[in-house]
Structure formats: C-alpha cells, structure tokens
C-alpha positions as a Markdown table, in Angstrom:
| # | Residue | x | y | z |
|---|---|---|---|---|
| 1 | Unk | -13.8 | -128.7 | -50.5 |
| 2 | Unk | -16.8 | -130.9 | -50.4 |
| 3 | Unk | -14.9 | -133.7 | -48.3 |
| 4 | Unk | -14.4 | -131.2 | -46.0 |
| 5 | Unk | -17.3 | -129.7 | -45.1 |
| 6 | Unk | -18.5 | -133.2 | -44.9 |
| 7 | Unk | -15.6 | -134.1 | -42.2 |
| 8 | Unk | -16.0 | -130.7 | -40.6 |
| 9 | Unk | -19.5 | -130.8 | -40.0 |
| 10 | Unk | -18.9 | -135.0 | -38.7 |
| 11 | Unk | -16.2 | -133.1 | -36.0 |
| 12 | Unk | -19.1 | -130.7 | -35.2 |
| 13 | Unk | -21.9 | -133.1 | -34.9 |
| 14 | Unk | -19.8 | -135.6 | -32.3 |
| 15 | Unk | -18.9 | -132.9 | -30.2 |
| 16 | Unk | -22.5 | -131.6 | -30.1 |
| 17 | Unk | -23.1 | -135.3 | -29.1 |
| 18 | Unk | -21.1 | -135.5 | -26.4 |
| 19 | Unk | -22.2 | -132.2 | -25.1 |
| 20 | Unk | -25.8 | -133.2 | -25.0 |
| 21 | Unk | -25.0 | -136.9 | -23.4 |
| 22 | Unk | -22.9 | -135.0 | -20.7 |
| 23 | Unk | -26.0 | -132.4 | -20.1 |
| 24 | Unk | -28.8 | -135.2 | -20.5 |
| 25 | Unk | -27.2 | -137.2 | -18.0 |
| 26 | Unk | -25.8 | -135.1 | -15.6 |
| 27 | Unk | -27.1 | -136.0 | -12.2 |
| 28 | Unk | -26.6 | -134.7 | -8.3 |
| 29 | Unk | -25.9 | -138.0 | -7.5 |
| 30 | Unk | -22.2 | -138.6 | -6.9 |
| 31 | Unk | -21.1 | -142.1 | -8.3 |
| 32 | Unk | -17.7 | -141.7 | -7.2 |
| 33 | Unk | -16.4 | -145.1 | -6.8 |
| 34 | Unk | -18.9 | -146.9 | -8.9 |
| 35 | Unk | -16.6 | -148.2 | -11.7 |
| 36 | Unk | -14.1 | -151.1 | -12.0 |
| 37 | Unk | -11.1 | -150.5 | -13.2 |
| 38 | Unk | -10.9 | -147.0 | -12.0 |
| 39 | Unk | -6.9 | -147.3 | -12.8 |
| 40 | Unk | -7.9 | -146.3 | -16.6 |
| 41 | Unk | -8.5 | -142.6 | -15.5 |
| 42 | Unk | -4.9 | -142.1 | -13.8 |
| 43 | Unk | -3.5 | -140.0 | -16.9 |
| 44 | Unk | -0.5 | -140.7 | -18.9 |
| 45 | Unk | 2.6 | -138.6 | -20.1 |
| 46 | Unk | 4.2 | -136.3 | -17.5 |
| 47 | Unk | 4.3 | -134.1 | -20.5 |
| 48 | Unk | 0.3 | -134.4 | -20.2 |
| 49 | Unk | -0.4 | -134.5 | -16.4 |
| 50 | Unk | 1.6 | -131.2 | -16.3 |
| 51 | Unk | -0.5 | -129.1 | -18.5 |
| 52 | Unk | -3.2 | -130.1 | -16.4 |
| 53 | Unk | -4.1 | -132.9 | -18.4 |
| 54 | Unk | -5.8 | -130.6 | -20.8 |
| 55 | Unk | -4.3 | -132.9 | -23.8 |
| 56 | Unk | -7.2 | -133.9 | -25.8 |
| 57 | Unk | -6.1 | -131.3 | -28.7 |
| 58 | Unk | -2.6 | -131.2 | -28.1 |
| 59 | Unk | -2.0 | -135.0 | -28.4 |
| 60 | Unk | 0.8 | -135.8 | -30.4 |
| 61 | Unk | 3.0 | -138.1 | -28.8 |
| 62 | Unk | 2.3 | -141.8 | -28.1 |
| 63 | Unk | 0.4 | -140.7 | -25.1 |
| 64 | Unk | -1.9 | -139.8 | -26.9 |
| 65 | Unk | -3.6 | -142.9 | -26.6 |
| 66 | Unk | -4.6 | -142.7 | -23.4 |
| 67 | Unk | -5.9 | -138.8 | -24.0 |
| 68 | Unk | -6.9 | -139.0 | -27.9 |
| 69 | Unk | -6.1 | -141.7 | -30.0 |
| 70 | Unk | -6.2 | -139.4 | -33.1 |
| 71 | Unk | -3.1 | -137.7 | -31.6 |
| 72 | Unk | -0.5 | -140.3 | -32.9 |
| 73 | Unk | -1.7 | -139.2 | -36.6 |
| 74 | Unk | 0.8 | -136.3 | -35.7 |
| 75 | Unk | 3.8 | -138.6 | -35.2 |
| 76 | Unk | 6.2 | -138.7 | -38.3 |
| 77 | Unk | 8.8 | -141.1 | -37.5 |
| 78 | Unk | 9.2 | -144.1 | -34.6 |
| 79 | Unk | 8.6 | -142.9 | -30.9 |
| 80 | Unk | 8.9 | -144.8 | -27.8 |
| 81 | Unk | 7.9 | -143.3 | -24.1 |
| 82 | Unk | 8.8 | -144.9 | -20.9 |
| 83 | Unk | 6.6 | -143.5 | -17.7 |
| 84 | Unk | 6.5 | -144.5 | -13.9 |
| 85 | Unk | 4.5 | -142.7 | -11.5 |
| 86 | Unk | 4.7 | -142.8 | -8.0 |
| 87 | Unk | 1.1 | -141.9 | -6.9 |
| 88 | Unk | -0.5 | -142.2 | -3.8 |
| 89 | Unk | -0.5 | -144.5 | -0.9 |
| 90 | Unk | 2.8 | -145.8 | -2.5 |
| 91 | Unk | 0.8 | -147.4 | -5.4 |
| 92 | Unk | 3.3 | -147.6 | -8.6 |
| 93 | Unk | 2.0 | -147.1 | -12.1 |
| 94 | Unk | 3.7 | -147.8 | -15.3 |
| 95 | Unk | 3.1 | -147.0 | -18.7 |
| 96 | Unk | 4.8 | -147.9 | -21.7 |
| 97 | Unk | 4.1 | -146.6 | -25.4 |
| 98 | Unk | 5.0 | -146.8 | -29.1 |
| 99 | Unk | 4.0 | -145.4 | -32.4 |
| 100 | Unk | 5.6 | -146.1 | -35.8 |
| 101 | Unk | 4.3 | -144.1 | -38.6 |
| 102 | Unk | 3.6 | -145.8 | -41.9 |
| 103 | Unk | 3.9 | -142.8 | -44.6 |
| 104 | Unk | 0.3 | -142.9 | -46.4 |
| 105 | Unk | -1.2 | -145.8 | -44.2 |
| 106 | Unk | -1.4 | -143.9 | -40.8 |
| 107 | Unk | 0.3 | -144.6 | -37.5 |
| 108 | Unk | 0.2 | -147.5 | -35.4 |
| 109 | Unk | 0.8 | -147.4 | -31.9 |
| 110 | Unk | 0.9 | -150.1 | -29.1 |
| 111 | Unk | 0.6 | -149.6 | -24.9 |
| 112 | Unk | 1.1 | -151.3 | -21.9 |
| 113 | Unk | 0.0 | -150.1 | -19.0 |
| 114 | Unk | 0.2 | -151.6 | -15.6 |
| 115 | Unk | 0.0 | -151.0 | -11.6 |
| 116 | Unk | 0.3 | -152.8 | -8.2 |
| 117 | Unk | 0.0 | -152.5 | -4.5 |
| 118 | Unk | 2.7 | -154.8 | -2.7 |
| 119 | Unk | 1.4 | -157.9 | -0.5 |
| 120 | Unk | -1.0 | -156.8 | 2.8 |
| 121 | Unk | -2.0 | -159.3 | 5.0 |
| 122 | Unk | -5.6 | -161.1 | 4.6 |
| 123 | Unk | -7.4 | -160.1 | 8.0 |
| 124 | Unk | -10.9 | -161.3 | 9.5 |
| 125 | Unk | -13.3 | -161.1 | 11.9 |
| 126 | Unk | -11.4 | -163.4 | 14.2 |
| 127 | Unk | -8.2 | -162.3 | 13.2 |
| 128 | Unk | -8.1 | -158.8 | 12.7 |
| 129 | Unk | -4.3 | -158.3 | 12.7 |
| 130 | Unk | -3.3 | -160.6 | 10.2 |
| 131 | Unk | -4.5 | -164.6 | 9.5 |
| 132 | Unk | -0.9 | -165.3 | 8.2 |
| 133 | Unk | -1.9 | -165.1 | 4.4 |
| 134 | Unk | -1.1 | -162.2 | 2.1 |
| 135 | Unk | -2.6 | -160.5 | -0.9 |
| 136 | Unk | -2.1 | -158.4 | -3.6 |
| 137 | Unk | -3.4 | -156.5 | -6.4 |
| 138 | Unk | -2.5 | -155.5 | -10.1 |
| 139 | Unk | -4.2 | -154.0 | -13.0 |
| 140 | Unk | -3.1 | -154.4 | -16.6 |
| 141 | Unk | -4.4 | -152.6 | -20.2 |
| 142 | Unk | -2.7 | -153.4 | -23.5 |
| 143 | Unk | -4.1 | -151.5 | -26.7 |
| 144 | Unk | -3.1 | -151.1 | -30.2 |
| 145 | Unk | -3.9 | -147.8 | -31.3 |
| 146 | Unk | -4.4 | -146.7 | -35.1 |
| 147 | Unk | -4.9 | -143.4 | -36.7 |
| 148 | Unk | -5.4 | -141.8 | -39.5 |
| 149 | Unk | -5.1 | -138.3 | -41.7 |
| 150 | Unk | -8.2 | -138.4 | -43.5 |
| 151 | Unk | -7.2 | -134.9 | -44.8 |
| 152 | Unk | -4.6 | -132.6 | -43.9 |
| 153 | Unk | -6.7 | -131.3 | -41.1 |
| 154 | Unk | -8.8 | -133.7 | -39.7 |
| 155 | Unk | -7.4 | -137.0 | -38.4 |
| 156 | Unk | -9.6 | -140.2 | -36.5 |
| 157 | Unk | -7.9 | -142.5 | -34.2 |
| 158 | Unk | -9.0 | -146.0 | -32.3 |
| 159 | Unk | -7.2 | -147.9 | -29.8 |
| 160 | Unk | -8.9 | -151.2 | -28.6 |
| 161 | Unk | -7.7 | -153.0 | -25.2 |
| 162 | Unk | -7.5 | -155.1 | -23.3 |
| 163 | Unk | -8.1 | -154.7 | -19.4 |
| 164 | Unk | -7.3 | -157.1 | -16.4 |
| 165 | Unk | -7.5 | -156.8 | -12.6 |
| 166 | Unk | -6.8 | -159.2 | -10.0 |
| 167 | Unk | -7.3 | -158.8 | -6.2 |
| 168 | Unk | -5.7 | -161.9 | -4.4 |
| 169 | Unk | -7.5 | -165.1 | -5.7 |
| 170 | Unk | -10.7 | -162.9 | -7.8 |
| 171 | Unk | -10.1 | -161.8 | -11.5 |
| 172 | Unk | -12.1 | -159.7 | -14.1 |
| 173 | Unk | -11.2 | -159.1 | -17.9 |
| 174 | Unk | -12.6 | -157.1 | -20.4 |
| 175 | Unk | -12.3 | -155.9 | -23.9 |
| 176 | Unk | -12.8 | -151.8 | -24.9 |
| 177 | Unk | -11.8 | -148.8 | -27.1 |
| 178 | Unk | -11.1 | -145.6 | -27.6 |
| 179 | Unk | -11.9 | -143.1 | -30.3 |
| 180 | Unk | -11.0 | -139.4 | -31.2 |
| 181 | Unk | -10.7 | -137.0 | -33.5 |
| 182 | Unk | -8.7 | -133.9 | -34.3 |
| 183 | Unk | -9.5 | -130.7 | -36.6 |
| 184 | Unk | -7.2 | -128.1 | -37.1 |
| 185 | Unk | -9.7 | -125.7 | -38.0 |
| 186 | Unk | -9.1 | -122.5 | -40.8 |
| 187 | Unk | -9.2 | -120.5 | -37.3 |
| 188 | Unk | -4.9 | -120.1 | -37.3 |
| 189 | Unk | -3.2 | -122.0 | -34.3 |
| 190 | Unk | -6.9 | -123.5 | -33.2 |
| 191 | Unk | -6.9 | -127.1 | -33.0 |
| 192 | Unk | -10.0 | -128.8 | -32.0 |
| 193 | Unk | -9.8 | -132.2 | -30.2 |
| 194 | Unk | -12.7 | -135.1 | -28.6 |
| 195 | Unk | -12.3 | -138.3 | -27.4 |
| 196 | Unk | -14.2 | -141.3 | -26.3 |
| 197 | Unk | -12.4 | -143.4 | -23.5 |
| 198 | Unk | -13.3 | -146.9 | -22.6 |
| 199 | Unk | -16.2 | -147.4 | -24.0 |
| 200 | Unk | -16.9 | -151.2 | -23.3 |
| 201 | Unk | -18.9 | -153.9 | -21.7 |
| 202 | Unk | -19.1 | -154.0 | -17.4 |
| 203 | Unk | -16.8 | -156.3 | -15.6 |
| 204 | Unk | -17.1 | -159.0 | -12.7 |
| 205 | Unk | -14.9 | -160.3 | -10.2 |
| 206 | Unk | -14.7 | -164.1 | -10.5 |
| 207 | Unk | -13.0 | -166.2 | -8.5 |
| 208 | Unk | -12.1 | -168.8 | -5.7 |
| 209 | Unk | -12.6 | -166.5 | -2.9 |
| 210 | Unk | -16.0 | -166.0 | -3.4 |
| 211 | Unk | -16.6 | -169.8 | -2.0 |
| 212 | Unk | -18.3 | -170.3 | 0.9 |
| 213 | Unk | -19.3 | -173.3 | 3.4 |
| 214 | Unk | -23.5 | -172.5 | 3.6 |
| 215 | Unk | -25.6 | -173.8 | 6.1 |
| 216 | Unk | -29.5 | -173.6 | 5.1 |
| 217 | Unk | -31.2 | -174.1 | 8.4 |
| 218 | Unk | -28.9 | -173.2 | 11.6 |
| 219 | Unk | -31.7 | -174.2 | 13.5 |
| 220 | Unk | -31.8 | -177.6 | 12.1 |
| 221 | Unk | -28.8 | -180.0 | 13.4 |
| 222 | Unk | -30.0 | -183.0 | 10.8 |
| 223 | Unk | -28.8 | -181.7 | 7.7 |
| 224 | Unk | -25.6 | -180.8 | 6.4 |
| 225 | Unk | -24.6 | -177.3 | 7.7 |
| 226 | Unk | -21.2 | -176.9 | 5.4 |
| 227 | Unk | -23.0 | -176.9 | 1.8 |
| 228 | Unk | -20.2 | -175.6 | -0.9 |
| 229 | Unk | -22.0 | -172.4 | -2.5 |
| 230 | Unk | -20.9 | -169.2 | -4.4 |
| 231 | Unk | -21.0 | -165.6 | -3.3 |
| 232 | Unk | -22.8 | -163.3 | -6.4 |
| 233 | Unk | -20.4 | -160.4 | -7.4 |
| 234 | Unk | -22.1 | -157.5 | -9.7 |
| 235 | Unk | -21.2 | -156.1 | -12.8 |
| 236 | Unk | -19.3 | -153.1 | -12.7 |
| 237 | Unk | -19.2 | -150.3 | -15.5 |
| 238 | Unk | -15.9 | -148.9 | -17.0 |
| 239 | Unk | -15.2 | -145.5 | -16.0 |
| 240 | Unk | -16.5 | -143.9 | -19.7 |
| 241 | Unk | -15.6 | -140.7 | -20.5 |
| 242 | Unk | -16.4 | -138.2 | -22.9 |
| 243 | Unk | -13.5 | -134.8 | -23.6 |
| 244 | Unk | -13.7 | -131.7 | -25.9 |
| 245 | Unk | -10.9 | -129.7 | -26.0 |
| 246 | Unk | -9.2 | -126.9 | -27.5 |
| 247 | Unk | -5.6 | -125.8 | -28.1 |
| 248 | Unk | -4.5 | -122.6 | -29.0 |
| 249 | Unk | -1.2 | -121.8 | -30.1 |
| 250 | Unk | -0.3 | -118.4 | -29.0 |
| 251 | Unk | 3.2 | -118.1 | -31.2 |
| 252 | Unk | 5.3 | -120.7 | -32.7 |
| 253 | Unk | 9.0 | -119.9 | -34.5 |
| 254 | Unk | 12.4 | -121.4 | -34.8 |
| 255 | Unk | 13.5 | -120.3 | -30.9 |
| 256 | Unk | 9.8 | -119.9 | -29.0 |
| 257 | Unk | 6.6 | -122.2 | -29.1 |
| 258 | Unk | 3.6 | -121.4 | -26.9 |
| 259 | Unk | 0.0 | -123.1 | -26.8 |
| 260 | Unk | -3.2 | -123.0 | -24.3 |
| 261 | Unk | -5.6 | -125.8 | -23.7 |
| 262 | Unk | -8.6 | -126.5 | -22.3 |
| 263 | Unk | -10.6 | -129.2 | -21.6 |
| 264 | Unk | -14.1 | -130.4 | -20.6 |
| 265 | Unk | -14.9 | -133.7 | -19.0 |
| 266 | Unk | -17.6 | -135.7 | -18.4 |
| 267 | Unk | -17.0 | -139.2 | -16.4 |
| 268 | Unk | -19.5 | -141.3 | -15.5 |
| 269 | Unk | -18.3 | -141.9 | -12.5 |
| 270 | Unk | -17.9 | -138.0 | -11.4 |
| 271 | Unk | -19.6 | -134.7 | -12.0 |
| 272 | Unk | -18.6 | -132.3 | -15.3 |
| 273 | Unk | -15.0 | -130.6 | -14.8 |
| 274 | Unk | -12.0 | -128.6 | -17.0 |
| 275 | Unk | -9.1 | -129.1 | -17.2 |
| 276 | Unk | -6.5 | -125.8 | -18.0 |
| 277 | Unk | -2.9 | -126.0 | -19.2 |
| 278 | Unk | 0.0 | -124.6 | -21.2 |
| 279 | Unk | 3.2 | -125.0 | -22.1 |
| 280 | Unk | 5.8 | -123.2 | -23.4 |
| 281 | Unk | 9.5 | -124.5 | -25.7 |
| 282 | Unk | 12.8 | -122.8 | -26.4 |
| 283 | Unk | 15.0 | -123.5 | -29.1 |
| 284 | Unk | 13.0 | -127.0 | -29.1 |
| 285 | Unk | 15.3 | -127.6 | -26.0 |
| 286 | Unk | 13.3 | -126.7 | -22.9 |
| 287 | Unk | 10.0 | -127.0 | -21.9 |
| 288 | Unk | 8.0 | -125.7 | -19.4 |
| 289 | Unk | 4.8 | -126.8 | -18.6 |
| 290 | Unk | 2.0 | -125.5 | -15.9 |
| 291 | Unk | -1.6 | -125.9 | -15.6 |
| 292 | Unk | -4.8 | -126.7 | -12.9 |
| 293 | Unk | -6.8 | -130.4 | -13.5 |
| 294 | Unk | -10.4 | -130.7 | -11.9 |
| 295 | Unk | -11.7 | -127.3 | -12.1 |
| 296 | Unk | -15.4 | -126.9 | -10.9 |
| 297 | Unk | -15.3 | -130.4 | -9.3 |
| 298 | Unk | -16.7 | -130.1 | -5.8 |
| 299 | Unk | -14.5 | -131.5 | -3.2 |
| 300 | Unk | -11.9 | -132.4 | -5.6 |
| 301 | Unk | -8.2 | -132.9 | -3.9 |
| 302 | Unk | -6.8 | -132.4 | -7.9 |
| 303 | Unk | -5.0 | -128.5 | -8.5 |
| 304 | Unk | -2.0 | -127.1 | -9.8 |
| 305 | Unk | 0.3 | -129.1 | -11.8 |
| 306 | Unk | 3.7 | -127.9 | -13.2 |
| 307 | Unk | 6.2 | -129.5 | -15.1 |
| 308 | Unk | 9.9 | -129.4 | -17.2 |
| 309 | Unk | 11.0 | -131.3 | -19.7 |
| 310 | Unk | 14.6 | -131.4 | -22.1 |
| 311 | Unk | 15.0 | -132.7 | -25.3 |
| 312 | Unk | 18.3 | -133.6 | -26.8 |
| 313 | Unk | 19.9 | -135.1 | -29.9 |
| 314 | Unk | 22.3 | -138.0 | -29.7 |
| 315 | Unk | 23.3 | -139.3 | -33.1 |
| 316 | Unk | 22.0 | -138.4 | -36.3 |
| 317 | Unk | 18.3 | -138.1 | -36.1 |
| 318 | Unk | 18.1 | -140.0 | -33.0 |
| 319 | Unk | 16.9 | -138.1 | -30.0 |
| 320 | Unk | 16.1 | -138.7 | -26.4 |
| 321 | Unk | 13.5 | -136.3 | -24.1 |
| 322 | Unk | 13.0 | -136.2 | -20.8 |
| 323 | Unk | 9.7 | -135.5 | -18.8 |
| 324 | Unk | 9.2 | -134.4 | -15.1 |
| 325 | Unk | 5.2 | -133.6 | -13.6 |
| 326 | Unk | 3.8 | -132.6 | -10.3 |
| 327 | Unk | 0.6 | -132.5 | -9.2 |
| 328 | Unk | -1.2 | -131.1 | -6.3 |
| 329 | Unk | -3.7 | -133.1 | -4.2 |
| 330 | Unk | -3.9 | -131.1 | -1.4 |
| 331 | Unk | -4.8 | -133.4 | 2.1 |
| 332 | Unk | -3.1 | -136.1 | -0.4 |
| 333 | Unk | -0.2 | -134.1 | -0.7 |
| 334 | Unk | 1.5 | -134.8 | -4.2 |
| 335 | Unk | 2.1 | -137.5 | -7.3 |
| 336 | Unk | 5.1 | -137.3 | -9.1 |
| 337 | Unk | 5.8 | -138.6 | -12.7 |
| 338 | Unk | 8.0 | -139.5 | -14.8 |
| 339 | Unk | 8.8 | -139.9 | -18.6 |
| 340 | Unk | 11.3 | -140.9 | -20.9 |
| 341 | Unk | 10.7 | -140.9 | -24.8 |
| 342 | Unk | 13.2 | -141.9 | -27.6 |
| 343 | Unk | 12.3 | -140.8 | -30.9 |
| 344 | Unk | 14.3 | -142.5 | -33.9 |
C-alpha cells in the first residue's frame, strides 16, 4: 500500500509539472514553424488519429510509442502494425511498429518511421522555372521503446530515437526520447495517462549547399572576389510536447466496449489545445471510432476525425486487424490513413 501511494502521488506530481510548465510558459506569440523536424508531431495509428488523437491514456498498442510509451506495458503477446498515410500536398508517411512482451521483464518495442516529398526542381533567381537540377526531401526516426508494470496499476515507459532529415545536399541528426506513464486509478474505468515527446537537444542543417563563392570588397578589382566561405545555419529546437489525458471506459462486456478520452496539449511550437475522442467495439469484431483534434486552437484547419476498424482471427491465436482514419482539415481538405496490425 505504501509503494503505492508512493507511485501515485509520483503520477500526480508529473502531471502537476507539466501543467505548471505549459501555464508558466504559455505565450501570445505564435511559434508556429519554429521547430525542425516538425514530421515528429504527424500522429501515428489510424486507430489513434481517429479518436481525435486523444490516445495518451488509451495507449495500448505499439503506437503507443509515438502517443505514450507506457502504453506498450498493456501488450501481452507479439504485435506488429503497418501504417501509410497519405497527407497533404501528396506527402507520404510511413510508420512501422513492434512490441514483444517479455512476461515479468516488461515489453519492448521498436519503430520506424519515415516520409518524403518526390524530386522538385532546384530554381533561382536567374532561373526561376527550373536550373535542370532536382531535389528531394525525407525524414527518418527509429526508437526502441521499453516499459514497464511497476505495479498492477501504474506502468512507465521510454522510447529513445533517433531522428534524420535531409533536404537535397543539407542533413541534420539528432538523438531524443520519450517518456510516460499510465495509472489506472481506484476510480473504476478511469485511466490516467502523460507523456513527454521529444525531449532532446536542437538540430542544424549541415551541408554542401551552404558553400558559397564570397567576395570581400566588390568595390575593389585587386583581390580575389570568389573566396570559398560557409553560410551559418541555426539551431533548431524539437517540437517538445507535454500530454495529460484521461480515458474513461463507459461499459465493457463480452459483446460491447465503450471508452472516452481526452487530451490536453502543450507544444512548443503552438498554443495549448484538446483533443476529444471515443470509440466504441462489438463482439471484439468491429470498431468504430469518432472524435475532434485541436480544440481551442485559434486558426487551426484540424476537426472531426472518424474512423472503422475489423479484427479477425486466422489460425490459432494468430490475428490480423485492420485500421481506417479520416481527418478533417477544412481549406486543406482531408488526410487519410491507414493501418494494418498482426498480433501473434
């Protein structure tokens, strides 16, 4: 009982924490666009992005790496999940994710994540409709997640990673992690969830293309006017965020399963906003899934999201589920996703 008030009030005291960072540094300064690798806060899971991405305490699946790394602590055999997104201005985003669990030691969990945008041409100044070179761009994030039941209850989960970006001949790389936590509290059905995302040092474009030919003096015709020098490129934060969320679950039997969720995010790169969601299983079959991402957010294109999904057994304990999400972005129109998970 001890150990437990111990962990409860540790639960308590981070998500105090995060509360006060988000109100001590809240700001009416937007700082949209002010992070690198701003393909780390495209969520994962169509099973996720259709509840509105409020996930933090329902992770339980290996997407629960991107949302809360504690979530995989819930997985109890070997799960794999397969996801391809086709977002907007035809930019393609992949994710793949795994989790074994490892009886007493916990569960381990490994991602991949990736995304491109196909060649465009390189244009300049004196050749704005194309120089006759092409370019290209593609992110990448591996992590290994690990978590942990520290009690029946409460459960702790990291997932270090590894992040690259390249934009035609510049490159940046950098190291971070994730941490969360889960508490199913004595309320009955309340599960309370946080998570830490990304937490890591700034990155910095590097490269070949920031070589130029300088010329010190124009003016002057009796020096050398083609000097070989290097263009400065700044440091550029990760895009940090803090979640607390809650799930409820409103009824769960044999034939029906219903939970609500909420969440509350803070970026660093964008104001406070909640996330709602819900979703709803028959006969552990059929799912459907609905919810609204990025409410409060001014000027936010982000809205509705629905979502179905079907699970089905093949042989033995072998099964195989299928994901489908849409979401809203209004002027934007709409990204689609979707997932395929085997569970063994």
């Amino acid at each position: 009982m001890k150990t437990k008030n111990i962990l409860l009030f540790t639960t308590l005291l981070m998500f105090s924490g995060s509360l006060l960072y988000s109100q001590a540094f809240k700001s009416n300064v937007s700082k949209k666009g002010t992070t690198a690798a701003s393909f780390l806060s495209i969520g994962q899971g169509a099973r996720a992005i259709s509840m509105g991405g409020a996930f933090v305490a329902v992770a339980d699946d290996p997407s629960s790496m991107y949302w809360n790394a504690a979530g995989i602590a819930d997985i109890n055999s070997t799960v794999l999940v397969v996801d391809h997104t086709q977002w907007l201005a035809d930019i393609q985003y992949n994710y793949l994710a795994g989790a074994i669990h490892l009886g007493e030691l916990g569960t381990l969990g490994l991602s991949f994540t990736s995304s491109n945008i196909a060649d465009m041409p390189v244009t300049t100044i004196d050749n704005p409709e194309g120089n006759g070179e092409s370019f290209s761009v593609s992110n990448v994030a591996v992590s290994v997640g690990y978590a942990i039941k520290l009690t029946d209850r409460f459960s702790i989960g990291f997932n270090p990673k590894f992040i690259y970006q390249k934009i035609w001949k510049m490159s940046a790389s950098a190291m971070a992690i994730d941490i969360g936590v889960k508490y199913e509290t004595p309320f009955d059905g309340v599960t309370l969830g946080m998570s830490i995302s990304n937490f890591g040092p700034k990155m910095k474009m590097e490269g070949t293309s920031s070589t130029v030919l300088y010329d010190f003096d124009p003016a002057s015709t009796g020096e050398n006017g083609r000097i070989p020098a290097s263009l400065n490129t700044e440091d550029w934060a990760l895009p940090l965020n803090f979640k607390v969320g809650i799930a409820y679950k409103v009824f769960s039997d044999e034939t029906n399963k219903l939970v609500l969720a909420v969440d509350a995010s803070h970026p660093n790169d964008n104001y406070e906003s909640v996330n709602l969601g819900g979703e709803y299983i028959f006969n552990d079959f059929l799912a459907l899934r609905g919810g609204y991402k990025s409410m409060f957010l001014a000027d936010s294109q982000e809205g509705m999201t629905l979502g179905v999904g079907v699970k089905q057994s093949v042989v033995g304990s072998l099964q195989v589920a299928f994901d489908y999400a849409y979401q809203d972005f209004g002027m934007l129109k709409n990204a689609q996703k979707f997932s395929i998970g085997i569970i063994f």
